[in-house]
C-alpha positions in Angstrom: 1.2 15.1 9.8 1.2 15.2 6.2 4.5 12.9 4.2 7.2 15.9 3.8 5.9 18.1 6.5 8.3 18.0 9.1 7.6 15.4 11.3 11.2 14.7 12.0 11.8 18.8 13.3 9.3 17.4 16.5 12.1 15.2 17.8 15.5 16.9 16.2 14.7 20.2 18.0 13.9 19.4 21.0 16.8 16.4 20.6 19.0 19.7 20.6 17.3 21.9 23.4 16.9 19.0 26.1 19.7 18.0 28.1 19.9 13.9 27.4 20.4 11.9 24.7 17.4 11.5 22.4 16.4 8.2 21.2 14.9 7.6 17.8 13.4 4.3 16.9 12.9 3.7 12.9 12.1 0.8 11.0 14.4 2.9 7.8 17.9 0.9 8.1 18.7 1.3 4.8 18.5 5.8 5.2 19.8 5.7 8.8 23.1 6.6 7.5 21.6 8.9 4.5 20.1 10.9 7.9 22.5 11.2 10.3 25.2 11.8 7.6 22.2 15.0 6.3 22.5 16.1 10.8 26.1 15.9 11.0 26.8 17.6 7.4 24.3 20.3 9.6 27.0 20.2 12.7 24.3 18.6 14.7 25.8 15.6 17.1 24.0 12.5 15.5 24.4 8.7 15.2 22.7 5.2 14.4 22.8 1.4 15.6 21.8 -1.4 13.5 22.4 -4.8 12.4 24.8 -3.1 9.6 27.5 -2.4 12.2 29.6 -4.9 13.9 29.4 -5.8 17.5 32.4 -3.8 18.4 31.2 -1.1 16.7 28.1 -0.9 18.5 29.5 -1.0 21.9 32.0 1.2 20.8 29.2 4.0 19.7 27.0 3.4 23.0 30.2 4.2 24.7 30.2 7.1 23.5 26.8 7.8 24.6 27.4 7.5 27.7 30.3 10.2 27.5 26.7 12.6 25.8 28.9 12.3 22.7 25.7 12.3 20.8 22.5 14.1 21.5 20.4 12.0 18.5 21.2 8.3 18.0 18.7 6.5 15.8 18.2 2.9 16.3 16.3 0.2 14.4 13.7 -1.5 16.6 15.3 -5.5 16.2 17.9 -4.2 18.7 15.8 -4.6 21.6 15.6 -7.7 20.8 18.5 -8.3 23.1 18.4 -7.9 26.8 21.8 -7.2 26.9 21.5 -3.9 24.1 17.9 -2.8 26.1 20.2 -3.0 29.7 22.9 -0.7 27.7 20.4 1.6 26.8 19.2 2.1 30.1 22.7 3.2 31.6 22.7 6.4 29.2 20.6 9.5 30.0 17.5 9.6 27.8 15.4 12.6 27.8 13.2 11.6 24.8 11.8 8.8 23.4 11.0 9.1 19.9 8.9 6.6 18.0 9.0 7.3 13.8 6.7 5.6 12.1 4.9 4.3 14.4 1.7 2.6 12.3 4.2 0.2 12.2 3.2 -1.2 16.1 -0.2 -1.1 15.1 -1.7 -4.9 13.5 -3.8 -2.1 11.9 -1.3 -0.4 10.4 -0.6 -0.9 6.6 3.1 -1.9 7.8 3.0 -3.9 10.8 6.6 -5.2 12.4 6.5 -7.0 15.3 9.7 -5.9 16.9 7.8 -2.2 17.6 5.9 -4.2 20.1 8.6 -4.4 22.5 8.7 -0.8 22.7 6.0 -0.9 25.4 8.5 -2.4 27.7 11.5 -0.1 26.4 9.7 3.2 27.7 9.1 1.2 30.9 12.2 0.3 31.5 13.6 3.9 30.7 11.3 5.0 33.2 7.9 6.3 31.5 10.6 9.0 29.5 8.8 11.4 27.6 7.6 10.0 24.2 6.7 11.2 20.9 5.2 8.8 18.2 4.9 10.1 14.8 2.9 9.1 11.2 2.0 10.2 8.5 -1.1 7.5 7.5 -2.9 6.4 10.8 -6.6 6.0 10.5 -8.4 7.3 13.7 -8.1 3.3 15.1 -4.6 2.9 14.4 -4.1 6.4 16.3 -5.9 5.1 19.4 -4.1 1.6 19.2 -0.8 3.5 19.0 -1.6 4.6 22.2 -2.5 1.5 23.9 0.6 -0.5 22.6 2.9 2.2 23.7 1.5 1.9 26.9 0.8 5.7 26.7 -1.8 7.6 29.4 -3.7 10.2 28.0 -1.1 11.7 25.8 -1.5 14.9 24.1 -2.7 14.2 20.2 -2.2 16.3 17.3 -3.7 15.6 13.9 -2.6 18.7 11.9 -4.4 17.3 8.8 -3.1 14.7 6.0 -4.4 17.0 3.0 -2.1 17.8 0.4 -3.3 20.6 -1.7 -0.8 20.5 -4.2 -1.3 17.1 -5.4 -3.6 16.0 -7.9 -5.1 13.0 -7.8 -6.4 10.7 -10.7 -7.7 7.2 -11.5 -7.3 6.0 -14.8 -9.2 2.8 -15.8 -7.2 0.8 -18.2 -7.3 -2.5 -20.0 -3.7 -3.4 -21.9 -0.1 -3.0 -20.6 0.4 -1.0 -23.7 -2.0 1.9 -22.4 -0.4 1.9 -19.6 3.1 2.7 -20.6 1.3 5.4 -23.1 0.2 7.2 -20.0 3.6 7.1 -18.1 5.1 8.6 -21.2 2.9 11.2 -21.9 2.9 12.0 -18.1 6.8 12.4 -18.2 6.7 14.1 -20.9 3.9 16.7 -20.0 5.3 17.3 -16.5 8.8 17.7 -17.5 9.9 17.1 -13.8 11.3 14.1 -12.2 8.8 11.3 -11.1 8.6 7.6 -9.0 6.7 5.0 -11.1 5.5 2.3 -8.1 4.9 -1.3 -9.8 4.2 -4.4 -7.6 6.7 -6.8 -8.5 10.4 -6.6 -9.1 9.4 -8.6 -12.6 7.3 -5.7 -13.6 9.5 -3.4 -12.3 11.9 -4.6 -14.9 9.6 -5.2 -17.7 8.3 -1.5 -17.4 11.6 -0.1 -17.0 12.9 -1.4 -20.0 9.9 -0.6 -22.2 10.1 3.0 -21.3 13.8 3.1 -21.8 12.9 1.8 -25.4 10.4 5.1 -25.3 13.5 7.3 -25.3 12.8 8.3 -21.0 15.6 8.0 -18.7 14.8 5.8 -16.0 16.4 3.9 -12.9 15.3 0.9 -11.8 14.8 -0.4 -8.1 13.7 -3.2 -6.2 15.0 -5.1 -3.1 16.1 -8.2 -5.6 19.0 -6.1 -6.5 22.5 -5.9 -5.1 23.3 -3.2 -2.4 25.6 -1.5 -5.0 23.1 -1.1 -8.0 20.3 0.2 -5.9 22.4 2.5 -4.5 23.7 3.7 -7.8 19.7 4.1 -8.9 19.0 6.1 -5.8 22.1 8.3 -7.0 21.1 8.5 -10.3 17.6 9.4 -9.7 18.6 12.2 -7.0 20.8 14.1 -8.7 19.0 14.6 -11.7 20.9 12.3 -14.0 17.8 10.0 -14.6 14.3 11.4 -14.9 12.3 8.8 -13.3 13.0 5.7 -11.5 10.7 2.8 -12.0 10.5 0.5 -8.2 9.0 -1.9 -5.9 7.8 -0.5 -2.5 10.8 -1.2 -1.2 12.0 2.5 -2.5 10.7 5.8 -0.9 10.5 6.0 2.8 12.3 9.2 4.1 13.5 10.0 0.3 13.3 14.0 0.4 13.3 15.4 -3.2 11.7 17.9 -3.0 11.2 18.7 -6.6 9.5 15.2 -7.3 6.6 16.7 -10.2 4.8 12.9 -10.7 4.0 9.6 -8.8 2.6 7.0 -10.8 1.1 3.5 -9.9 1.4 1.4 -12.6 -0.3 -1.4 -10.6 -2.6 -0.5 -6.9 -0.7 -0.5 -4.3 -2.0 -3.0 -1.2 -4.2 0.0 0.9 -5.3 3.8 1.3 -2.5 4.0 3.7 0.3 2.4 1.2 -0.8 4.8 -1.3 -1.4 7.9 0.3 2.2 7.4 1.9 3.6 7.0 -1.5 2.1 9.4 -3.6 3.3 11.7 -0.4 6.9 11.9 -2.3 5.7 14.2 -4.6 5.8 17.9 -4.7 7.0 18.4 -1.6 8.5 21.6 -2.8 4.9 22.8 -2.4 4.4 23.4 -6.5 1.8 21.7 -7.9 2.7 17.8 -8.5 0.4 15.0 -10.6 -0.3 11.4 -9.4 -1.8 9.3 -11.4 -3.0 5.5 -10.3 -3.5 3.2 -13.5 -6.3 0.8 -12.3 -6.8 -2.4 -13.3 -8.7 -4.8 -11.8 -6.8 -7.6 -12.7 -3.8 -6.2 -10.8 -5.6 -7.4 -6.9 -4.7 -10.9 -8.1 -1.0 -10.0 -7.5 -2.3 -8.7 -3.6 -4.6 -11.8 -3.4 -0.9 -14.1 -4.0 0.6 -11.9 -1.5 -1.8 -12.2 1.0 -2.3 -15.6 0.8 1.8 -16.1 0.6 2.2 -13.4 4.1 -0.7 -15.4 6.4 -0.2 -18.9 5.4 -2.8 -21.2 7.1 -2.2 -23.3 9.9 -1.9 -26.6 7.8 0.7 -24.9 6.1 3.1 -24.1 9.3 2.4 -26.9 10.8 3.9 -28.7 7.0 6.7 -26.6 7.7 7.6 -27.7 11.3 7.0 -31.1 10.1 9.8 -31.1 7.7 12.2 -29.2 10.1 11.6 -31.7 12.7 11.7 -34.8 10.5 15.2 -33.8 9.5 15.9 -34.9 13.1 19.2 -32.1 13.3 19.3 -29.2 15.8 20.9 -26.9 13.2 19.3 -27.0 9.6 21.0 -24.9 6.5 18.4 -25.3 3.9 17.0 -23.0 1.6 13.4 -22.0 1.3 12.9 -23.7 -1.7 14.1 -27.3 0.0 12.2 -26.5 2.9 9.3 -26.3 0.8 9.5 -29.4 -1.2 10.3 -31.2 2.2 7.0 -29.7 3.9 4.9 -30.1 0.3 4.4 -26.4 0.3 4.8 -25.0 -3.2 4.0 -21.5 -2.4 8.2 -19.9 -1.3 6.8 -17.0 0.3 4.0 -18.8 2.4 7.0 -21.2 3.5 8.7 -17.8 4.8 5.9 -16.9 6.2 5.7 -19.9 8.1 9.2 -19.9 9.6 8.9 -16.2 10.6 5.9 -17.6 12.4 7.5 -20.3 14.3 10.4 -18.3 14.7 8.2 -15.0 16.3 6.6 -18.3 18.8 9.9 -19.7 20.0 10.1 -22.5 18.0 13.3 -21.8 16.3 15.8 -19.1 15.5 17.3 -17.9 12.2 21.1 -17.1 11.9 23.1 -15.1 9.5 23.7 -17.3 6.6 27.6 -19.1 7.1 28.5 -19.0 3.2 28.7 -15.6 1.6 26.5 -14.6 -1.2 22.7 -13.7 -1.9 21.0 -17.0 -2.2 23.1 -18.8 1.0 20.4 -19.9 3.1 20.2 -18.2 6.7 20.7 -21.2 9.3 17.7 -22.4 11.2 18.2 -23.9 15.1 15.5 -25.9 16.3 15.2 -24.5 20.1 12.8 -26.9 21.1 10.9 -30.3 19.6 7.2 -29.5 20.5 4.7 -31.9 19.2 3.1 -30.7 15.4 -0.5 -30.7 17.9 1.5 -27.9 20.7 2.2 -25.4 18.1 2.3 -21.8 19.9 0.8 -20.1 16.3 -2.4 -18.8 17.1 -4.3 -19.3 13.9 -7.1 -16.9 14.5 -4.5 -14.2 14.6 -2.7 -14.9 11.4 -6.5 -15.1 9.6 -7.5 -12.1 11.5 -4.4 -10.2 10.0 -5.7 -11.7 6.2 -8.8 -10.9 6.7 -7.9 -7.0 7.6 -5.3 -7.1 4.5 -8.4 -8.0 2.4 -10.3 -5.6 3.9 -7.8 -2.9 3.0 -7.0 -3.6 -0.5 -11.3 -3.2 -1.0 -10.8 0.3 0.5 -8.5 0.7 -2.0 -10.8 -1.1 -4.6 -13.6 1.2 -3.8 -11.3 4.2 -4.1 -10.7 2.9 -7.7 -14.7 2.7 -8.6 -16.1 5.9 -6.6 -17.4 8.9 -8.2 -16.7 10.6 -5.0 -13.8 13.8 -5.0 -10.7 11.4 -4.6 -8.6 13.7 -2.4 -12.2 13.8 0.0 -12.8 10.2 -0.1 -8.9 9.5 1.1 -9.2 12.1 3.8 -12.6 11.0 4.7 -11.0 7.5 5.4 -8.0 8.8 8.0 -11.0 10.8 10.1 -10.1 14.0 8.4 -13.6 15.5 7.8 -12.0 18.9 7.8 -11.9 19.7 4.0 -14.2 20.7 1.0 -16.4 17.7 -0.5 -14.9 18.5 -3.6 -11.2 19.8 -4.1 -11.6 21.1 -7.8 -8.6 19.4 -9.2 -8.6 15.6 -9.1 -9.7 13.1 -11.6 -13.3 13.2 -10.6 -13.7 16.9 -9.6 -12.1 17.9 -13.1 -11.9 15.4 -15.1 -8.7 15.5 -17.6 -8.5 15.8 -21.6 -8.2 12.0 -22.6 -4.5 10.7 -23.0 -4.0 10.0 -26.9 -3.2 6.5 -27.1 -3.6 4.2 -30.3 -6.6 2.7 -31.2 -5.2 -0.6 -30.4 -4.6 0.8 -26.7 -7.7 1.4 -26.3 -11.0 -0.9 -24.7 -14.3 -0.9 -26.2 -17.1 -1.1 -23.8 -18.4 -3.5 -26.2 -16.6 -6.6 -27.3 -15.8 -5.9 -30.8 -17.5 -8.2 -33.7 -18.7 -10.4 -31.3 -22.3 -11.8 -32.2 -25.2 -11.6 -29.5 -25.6 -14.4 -27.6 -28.3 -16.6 -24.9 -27.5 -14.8 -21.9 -27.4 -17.5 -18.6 -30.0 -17.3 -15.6 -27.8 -15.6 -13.5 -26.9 -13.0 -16.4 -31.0 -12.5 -17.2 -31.3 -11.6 -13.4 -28.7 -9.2 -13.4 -30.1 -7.6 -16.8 -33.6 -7.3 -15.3 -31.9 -5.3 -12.2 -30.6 -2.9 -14.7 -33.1 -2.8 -16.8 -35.7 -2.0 -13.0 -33.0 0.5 -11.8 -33.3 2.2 -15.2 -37.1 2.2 -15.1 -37.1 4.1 -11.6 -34.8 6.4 -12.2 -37.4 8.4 -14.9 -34.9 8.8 -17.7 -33.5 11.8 -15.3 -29.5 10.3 -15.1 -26.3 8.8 -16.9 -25.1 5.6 -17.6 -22.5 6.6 -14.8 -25.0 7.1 -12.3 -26.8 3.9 -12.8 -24.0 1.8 -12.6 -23.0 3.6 -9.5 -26.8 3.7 -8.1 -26.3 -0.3 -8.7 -23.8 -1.0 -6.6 -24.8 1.0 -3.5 -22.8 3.6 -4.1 -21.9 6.5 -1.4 -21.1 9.3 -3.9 -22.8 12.9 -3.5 -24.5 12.6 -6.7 -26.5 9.1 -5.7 -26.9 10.8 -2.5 -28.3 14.2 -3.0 -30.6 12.9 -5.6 -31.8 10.4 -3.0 -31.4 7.7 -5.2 -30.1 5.3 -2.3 -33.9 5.2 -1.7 -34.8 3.0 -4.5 -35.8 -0.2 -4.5 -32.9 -1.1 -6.7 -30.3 0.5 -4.6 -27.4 -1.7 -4.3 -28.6 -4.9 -6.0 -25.4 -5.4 -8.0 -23.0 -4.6 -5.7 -21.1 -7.6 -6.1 -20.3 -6.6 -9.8 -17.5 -4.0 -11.0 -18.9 -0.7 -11.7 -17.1 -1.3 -15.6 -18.6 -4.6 -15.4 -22.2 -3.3 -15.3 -21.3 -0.5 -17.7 -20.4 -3.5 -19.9 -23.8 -4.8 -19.6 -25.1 -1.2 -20.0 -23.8 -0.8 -23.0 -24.8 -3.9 -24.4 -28.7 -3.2 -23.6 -28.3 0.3 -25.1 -26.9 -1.9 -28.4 -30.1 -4.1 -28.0 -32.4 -1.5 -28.2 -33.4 -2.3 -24.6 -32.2 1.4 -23.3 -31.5 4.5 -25.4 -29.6 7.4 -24.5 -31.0 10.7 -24.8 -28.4 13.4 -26.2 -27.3 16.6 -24.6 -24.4 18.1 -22.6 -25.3 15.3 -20.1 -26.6 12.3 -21.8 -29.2 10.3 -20.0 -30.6 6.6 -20.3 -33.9 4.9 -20.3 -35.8 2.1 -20.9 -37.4 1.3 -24.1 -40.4 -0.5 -24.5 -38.9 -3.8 -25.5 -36.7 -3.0 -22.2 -39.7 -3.2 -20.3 -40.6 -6.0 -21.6 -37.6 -7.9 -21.1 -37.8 -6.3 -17.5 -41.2 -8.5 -17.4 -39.5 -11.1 -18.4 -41.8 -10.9 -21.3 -39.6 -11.4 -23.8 -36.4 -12.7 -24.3 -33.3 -10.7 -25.8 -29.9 -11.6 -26.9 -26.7 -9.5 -25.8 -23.0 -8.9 -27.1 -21.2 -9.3 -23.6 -17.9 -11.6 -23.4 
């Protein structure tokens, strides 16, 4: 079901109705309290276990489970991590199973966490209790592998649809920081409602922030780098009203319900359809109309190409790791991750992270709760056994296989960016939701928006500006005969839009319905950017090569010298960077 569309009434109500006590596993420690605080406030019998309470208190609250003090108890999945919590659990009566967020026990999912995989064996033990899983962004394969890891036999599935009518989506292409922040502010200032502005980093979180505090906006800021206190206070700040926006890191959203949320903004892509759809799903959940606007820039994937690389280190790189761990020669080592990678080599922090989650997930070692108080005190590693670098239990096709999907993803994502496709169809299309117009009538593509006024400066020609032709390469002559052939084919009869999209193999309705995916020249170029042959494009038309015919829908063709360069007749000389 849809983000906001009651997903969590499935288990509450029933939680109420049946007569045990109703489990619910979440991955949300940080709003377990935020919700059980909303059921009690509600008169509704509800509690939580996590690693936030002490092991006193825990005992103390399962004690009170088994007196049916509680009908709802939510509980984060690392607790089954001990055999002594799962045995505790399966002295108390448990009429339902509840699984939220469950893409996360799916490799497939967008937010994978291992611990959900024990879950399996939880159900068993309970003996096959009745189960619900819920999502809100699980692509027909992660559905069916949902079932499978949950150990689940022909269970009931209901997709009630992920559309969200009263969104509109938009892609903006952009080229400077500066544009960017011109768009945010126009967009706060047009909506007048509150809004979430998603960066990548905690850096840019704090860079954009501050530049749209210098704007005159109220904004929050949030990211995980902060202390518990400040984020706190942001969350606060931004729910009651007092700021208008807040400015964060993924790390902010999941099971936030304001419901009056008018804007989500990416100002970088987020990692995957999934990630963004489940993001953007915090808007307008008050059913009134809400804008979301992703700033695309192509340059941004190099921030998800570092991550990926840093999250699915290579085996050479773990195996560095446990090499400097064991050549310590101590059973307990209190180092931080920094000095664990200058011992192993590994520059990379997060890929050395990485790599000790690894060997800690294969048995390897465990990680403590640091002894010295404070932020940067390094968690304490024990070495639980002193296997040879050559026995490692890592399986490296696994980690590579989990890369190689995150790539995959983030060029879903990529191509979500470049289509000419109704956005909201395309996204739907991608969770197995065919049940929908192919085009909604309100995002970017089916009605495209007024321009934002930015400066001129803000602004990127198509064309680099007073920049003298130049001898184009081999490789840049092949790609220019392409265009100029796809251009030839195509009669004169279509845009510059359509050629760039008929180049790169495009799927949208209009290369489609014209049949232009017949050509010859269909797909030659899709391993450029759609703005990068635009580029080239526009430099031909500047070259006299094509020329534009005029109208309410402009056109391009080839000119004779175009057809000669096509030949490879003549030479020509082009303003590209």
């Amino acid at each position: 079901m849809p983000t906001g569309s009651g997903k969590s009434l499935c288990y509450q109500l029933p939680a109420m109705i049946l007569d045990g006590v109703t489990l619910v596993v979440s991955p949300l420690i940080a709003l377990m309290k935020d919700q059980v605080d909303a059921l009690q406030a509600r008169g509704l019998p509800a509690t939580f276990i996590n690693s936030s309470l002490s092991e006193p208190e825990q005992r103390a609250r399962i004690d009170s489970l088994r007196r049916r003090a509680h009908k709802l108890v939510y509980i984060a999945p690392e607790r089954f991590r001990s055999s002594r919590f799962t045995s505790a659990v399966q002295s108390i009566p448990v009429s339902l199973f509840a699984v939220d967020e469950a893409h996360c026990i799916s490799m497939w999912g967008h937010d994978f966490r291992p611990d959900y995989l024990r879950l399996k064996h939880v159900i068993r033990s309970l003996g096959r209790t009745q189960t619900v899983a819920l999502t809100a962004t699980a692509t027909p394969y992660v559905r069916s592998d949902i079932i499978h890891q949950l150990g689940l036999s022909q269970p009931q599935t209901f997709v009630s649809g992920f559309d969200r009518p009263n969104l509109s989506i938009e892609v903006v292409h952009t080229e400077k920081e500066k544009e960017k922040i011109s768009r945010i502010r126009h967009l706060a200032q047009k909506s007048g409602g509150s809004g979430i502005v998603y960066a990548s980093t905690r850096k840019a979180v704090e860079q954009v922030g501050r530049e749209l505090k210098t704007a005159g906006l109220t904004v929050s800021t949030y990211h995980a780098g902060m202390s518990d206190g400040v984020r706190v206070k942001a969350q606060e700040d931004f729910m009651s009203g007092r700021t208008q926006m807040i400015v964060a890191t993924n790390a902010f959203g999941m099971g936030i319900d304001k419901p009056d949320i008018r804007f989500v903004a990416h100002y970088q892509i987020p990692g995957s359809i999934e990630a963004y759809y489940q993001e953007i799903g915090r808007a307008g959940r008050d059913g009134l109309p809400s804008t979301c606007v992703l700033l695309f820039n192509y340059a941004d994937k190099n921030t998800h190409d570092f991550f990926i690389e840093g999250s699915y280190p290579d085996i050479s790189t773990v195996k560095n790791v446990y090499g400097a761990l064991l050549g310590t020669g101590l059973k307990r080592i209190e180092l931080t991750t920094a000095q664990i990678g200058k011992l192993a080599g590994e520059k990379n922090e997060m890929a050395v992270q990485s790599a000790l989650y690894l060997l800690e997930r294969a048995g390897h070692l465990s990680r403590e709760a640091p002894v010295a108080r404070g932020a940067r005190a390094p968690r304490g590693i024990v070495m639980l056994d002193n296997a040879p670098i050559a026995s490692l239990r890592v399986d490296p096709r696994q980690v590579a296989g989990r890369a190689d999907l995150e790539r995959r993803k983030l060029r879903e994502l990529i191509n979500l960016c470049y289509t000419d496709y109704c956005y909201r169809a395309h996204i739907l299309n991608y969770f197995g939701d065919r049940n929908h117009d192919r085009q909604c009538g309100t995002c970017g593509n089916c009605s495209p928006k007024p321009a934002v006024p930015v400066t001129l400066q803000e602004t990127a020609p198509s064309v680099v500006p007073n920049s003298e032709p130049r001898a184009l390469t081999d490789d840049e002559l092949l790609r220019v005969r392409k265009i100029l052939a796809c251009a030839k084919r195509m009669n004169g009869r279509f845009g510059k839009k359509i050629l760039a999209a008929t180049l790169r193999g495009s799927a949208s309705k209009q290369v489609m319905s014209a049949g232009l995916n017949e050509l010859s020249t269909y797909g030659l170029l899709r391993d450029m950017l759609h703005d990068e042959i635009q580029l080239y494009v526009d430099a031909l038309i500047q070259a006299s090569c094509l020329k534009v015919k005029g109208g309410a829908y402009p056109t391009v063709s080839t000119t004779d010298l175009g057809d000669r360069v096509m030949r490879s007749q003549e030479s020509v000389e082009l303003s590209l960077p």
